[in-house]
Structures are given as C-alpha cells and as structure tokens.
C-alpha positions as CSV (number, residue, x, y, z in Angstrom):
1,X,8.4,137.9,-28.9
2,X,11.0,135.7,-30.3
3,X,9.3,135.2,-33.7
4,X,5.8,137.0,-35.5
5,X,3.8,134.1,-36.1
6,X,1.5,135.2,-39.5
7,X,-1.6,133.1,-40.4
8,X,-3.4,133.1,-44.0
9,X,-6.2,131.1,-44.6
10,X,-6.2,128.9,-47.7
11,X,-4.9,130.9,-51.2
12,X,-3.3,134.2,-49.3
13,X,0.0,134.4,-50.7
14,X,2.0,137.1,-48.5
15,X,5.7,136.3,-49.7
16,X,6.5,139.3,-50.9
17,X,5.4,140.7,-47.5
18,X,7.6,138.6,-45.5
19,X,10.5,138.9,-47.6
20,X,10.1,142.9,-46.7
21,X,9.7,142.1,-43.0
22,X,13.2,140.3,-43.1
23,X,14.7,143.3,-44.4
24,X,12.8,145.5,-41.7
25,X,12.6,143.8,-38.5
26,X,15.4,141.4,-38.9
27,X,15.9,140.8,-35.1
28,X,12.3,139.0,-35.1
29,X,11.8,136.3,-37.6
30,X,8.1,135.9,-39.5
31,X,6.8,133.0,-40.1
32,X,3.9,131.9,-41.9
33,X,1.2,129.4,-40.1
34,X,-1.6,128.0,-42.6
35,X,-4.9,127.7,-40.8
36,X,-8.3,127.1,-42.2
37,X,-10.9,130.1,-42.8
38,X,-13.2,128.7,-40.0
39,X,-10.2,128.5,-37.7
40,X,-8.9,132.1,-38.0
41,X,-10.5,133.7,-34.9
42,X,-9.8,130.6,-32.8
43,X,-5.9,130.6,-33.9
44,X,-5.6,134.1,-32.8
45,X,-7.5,133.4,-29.4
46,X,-5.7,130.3,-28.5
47,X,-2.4,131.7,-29.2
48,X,-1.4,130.2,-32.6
49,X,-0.7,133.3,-34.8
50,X,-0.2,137.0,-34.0
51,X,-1.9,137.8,-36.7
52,X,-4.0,136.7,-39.2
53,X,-4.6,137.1,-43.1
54,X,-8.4,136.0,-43.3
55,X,-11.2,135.9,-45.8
56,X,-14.7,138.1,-44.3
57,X,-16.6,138.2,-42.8
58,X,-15.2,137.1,-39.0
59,X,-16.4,137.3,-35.6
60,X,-15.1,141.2,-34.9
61,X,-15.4,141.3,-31.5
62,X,-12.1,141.8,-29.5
63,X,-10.0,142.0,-32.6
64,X,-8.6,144.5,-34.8
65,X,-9.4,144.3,-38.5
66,X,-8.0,145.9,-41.8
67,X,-9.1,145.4,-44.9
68,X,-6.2,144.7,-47.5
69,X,-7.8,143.7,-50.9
70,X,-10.5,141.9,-52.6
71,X,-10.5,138.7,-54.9
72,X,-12.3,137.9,-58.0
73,X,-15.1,135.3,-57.6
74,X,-14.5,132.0,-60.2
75,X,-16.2,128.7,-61.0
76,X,-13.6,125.7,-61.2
77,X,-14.6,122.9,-63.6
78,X,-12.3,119.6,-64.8
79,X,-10.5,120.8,-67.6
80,X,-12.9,119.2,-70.5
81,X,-16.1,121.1,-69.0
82,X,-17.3,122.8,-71.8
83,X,-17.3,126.1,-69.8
84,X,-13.7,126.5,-70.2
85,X,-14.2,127.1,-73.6
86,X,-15.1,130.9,-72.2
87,X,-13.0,133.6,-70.8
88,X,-15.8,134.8,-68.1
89,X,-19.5,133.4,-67.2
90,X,-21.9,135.0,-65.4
91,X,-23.7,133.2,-63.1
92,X,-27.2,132.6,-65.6
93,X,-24.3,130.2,-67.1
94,X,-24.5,127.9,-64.3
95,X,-28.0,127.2,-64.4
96,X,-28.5,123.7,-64.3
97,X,-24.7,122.2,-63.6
98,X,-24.2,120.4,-60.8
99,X,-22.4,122.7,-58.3
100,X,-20.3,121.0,-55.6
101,X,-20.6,122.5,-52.0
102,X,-17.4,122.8,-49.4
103,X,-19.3,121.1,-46.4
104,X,-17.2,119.4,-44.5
105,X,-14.7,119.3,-46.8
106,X,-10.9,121.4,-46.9
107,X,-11.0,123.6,-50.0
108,X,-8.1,121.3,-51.6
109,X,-10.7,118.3,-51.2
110,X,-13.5,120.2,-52.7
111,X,-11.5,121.2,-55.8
112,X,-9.7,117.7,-55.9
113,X,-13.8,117.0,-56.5
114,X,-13.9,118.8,-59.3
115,X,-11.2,117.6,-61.3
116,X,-13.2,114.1,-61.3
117,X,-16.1,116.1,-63.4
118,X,-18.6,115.6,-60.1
119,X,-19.4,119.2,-60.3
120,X,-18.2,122.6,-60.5
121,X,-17.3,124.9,-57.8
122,X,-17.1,128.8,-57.0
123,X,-14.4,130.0,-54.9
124,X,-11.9,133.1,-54.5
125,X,-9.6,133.1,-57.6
126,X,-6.7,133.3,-55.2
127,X,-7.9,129.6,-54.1
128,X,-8.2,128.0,-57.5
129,X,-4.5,129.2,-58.2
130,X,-3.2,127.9,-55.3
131,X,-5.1,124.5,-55.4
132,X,-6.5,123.6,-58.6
133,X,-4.2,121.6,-59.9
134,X,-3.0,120.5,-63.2
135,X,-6.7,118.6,-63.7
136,X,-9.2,122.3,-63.4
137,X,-9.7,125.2,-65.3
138,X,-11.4,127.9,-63.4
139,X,-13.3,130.8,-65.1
140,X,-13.9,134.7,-63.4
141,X,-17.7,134.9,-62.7
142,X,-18.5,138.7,-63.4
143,X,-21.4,139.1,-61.7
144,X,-20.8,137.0,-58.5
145,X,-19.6,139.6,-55.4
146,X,-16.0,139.7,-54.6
147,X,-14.5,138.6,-51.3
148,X,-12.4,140.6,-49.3
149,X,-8.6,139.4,-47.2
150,X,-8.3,141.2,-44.4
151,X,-4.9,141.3,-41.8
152,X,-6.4,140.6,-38.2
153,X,-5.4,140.6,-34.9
154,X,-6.5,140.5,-31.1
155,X,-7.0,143.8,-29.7
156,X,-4.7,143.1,-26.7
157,X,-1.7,142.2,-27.9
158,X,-1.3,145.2,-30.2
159,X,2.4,146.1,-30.5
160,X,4.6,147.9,-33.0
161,X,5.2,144.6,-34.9
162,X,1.7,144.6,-35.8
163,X,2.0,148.2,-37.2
164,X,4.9,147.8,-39.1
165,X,3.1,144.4,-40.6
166,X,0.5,147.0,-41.5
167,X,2.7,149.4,-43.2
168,X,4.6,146.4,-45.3
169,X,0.6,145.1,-46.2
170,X,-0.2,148.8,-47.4
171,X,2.9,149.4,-49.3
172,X,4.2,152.2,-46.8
173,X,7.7,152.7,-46.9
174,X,10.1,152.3,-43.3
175,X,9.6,155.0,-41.0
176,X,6.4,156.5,-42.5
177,X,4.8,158.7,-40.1
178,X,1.2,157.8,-41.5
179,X,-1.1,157.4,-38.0
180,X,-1.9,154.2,-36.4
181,X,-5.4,154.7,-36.5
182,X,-6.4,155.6,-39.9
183,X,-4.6,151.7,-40.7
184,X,-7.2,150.4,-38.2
185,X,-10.5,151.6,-39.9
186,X,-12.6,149.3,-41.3
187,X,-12.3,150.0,-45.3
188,X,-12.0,148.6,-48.4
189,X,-8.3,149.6,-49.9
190,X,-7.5,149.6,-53.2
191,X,-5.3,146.7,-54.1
192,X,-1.9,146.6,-52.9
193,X,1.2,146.1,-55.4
194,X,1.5,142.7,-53.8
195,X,-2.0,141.1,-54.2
196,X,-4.1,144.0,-54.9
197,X,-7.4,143.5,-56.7
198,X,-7.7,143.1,-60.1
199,X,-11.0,145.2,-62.3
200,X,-14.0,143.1,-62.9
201,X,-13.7,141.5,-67.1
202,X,-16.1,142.8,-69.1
203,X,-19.3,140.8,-70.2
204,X,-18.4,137.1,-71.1
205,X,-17.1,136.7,-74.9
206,X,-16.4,133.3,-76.3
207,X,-12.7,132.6,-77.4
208,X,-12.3,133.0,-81.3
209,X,-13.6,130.5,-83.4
210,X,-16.1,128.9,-81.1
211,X,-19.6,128.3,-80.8
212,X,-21.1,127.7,-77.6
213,X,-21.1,124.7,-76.6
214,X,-23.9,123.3,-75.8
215,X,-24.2,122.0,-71.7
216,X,-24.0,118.0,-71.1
217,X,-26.9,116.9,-69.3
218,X,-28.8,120.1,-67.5
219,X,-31.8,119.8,-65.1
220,X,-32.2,116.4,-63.5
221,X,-28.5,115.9,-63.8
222,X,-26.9,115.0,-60.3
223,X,-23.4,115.4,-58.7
224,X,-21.4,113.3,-56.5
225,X,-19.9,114.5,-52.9
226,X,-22.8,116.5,-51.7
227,X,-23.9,118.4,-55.0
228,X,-26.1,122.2,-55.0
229,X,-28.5,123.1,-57.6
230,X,-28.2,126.8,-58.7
231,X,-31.8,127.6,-59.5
C-alpha cells in the first residue's frame, strides 16, 4: 500500500489525526478523500478509500465499524433570523418556520439556502462549522438526538494500518498493547481529545437584555428549494 487513503464525509475534521499518522507511520503517506455521506459504503467497496470517517447509520454488512464520537444537533438560519438572538432552542421553537430539506442537494448547497432566508436547517454542528459561511448563524438544538462519526472499513482488507489508525482515533499512545478486538465493538466512546463530544447546554436562555422576539410570518408561511413543515 503505497499511501492510506482516509475518507470523511462532509464536516469530519481529522487533522490532528493525520498529522500523528505522519509521525507514526511515516513510510506510508495518509491522505484525506472527501466523499459524500450517501457515498461512504460505495467508496470503500469500489476501492476509493481504505477507510472511512462516516456519519450512522451505514449499511454494516461486510465492514468493520467503530464508533468515535457524537455531534451536537443545530438549526442554521441567515444571520438576521430572529432565532439567533438565542443561545440554544428546542425544537417546540421551530414550530411553524419554514425548514429546508437536503434532497437532492450537497450539504454546502442546502446551507448556501439558508443564508438567502428560504428556510432554516438542522444538521450536525460539525457541518454548520465547516460550511455555513459568513451569511448563517446556527443554534445547538437541545432536545434533537445527536449523531454519531464512526471510522469504517471493509472487513477484508483489515491490516495493521487500520489498527494503528484506530489507536491514533482513540487517543492510544505508539505501541499500546490494548487488543484489536475490544477497538472493533460497536460502542459509543466518550469523545476523543481531538473531536470528542461536547455535553448537551442546558435549557434555552435568551442573551441578556432581550425579549423574545417574536417569529415573522408562522403557519401558512412557505419556503423556497423544497421547504418541510415541522408540525
């Protein structure tokens, strides 16, 4: 294997993890391959990526899995939606906005959507940092579930690079002697010093000084690209 080829769907941010596989396995270069979440299982199968950093749930079959760490649900709104005006919302909050779906759209269109006002959206904080832009605000939703990243990989091409990825992921230093199979459970970890989870914000509280601000238009009101109704 003349390089380790690493996918991450959009928002995974695995520098750090790379920069420690330099400094381990120097003799094999890692590179990182962006492919879509729908696309994860298929890049692995059709040879595009070793592994894969991939947002659950996947088709399991034939494939190794471990769980690394979960992300914080948010809504994204254009930065003069009222709802910014909070530090969290529950979902009750969004009763009556317009909320903007992916269909066929990538995840950068979908929040390039938002920053025109069409609608809001709710995604995996890691993907509103990566791709909001300069033009969205996005705001934790506390009682939403959480997602979960997960490092995956095809059963039969298993190797020792795939391990020490493991160990690097789990924060392990070189040459632990922590078994193989214990890595390959499928578990939720706690959050990792690279991108582990962060604990759930309390209830929502309004920023000093503020009243709440009262929603523009509200049932009846439509959105543009293929719009949702939360009910």
């Amino acid at each position: 294997m003349e390089r380790f080829r690493l996918g991450g769907v959009p928002g995974v941010t695995p520098a750090k993890w790379l920069r420690v596989w330099r400094e381990r396995v120097p003799g094999v270069p890692a590179v990182l391959v962006e492919v879509d979440e729908a696309d994860a299982v298929a890049a692995l199968v059709e040879g595009r990526a070793d592994a894969v950093l991939a947002r659950l749930p996947i088709a399991e079959e034939g494939l190794h899995i471990v769980r690394l760490y979960d992300e914080l649900p948010v809504v994204v709104a254009a930065k003069g939606h009222p709802i910014v005006a909070f530090e969290t919302v529950t979902s009750a909050d969004l009763d009556g906005e317009p909320m903007l779906e992916q269909g066929g759209m990538s995840l950068a269109q979908l929040l390039e959507t938002v920053a025109t006002g069409a609608g809001l959206a709710v995604v995996p904080m890691s993907v509103a940092r990566a791709l909001g832009g300069a033009e969205t605000r996005h705001r934790v939703v506390t009682d939403l579930p959480s997602t979960t990243i997960a490092l995956a990989w095809l059963e039969a091409a298993d190797s020792p690079l795939h391990q020490e990825l493991i160990g690097i992921a789990r924060g392990r230093r070189a040459g632990s002697s922590r078994g193989d199979r214990a890595d390959r459970e499928h578990r939720v970890e706690p959050g990792n010093a690279a991108t582990g989870a962060k604990p759930r914000p309390s209830k929502p509280q309004p920023k000093p000084g503020s009243n709440r601000p009262r929603r523009p238009g509200g049932p009846g009101r439509s959105g543009r690209a293929g719009p949702g109704r939360r009910r």
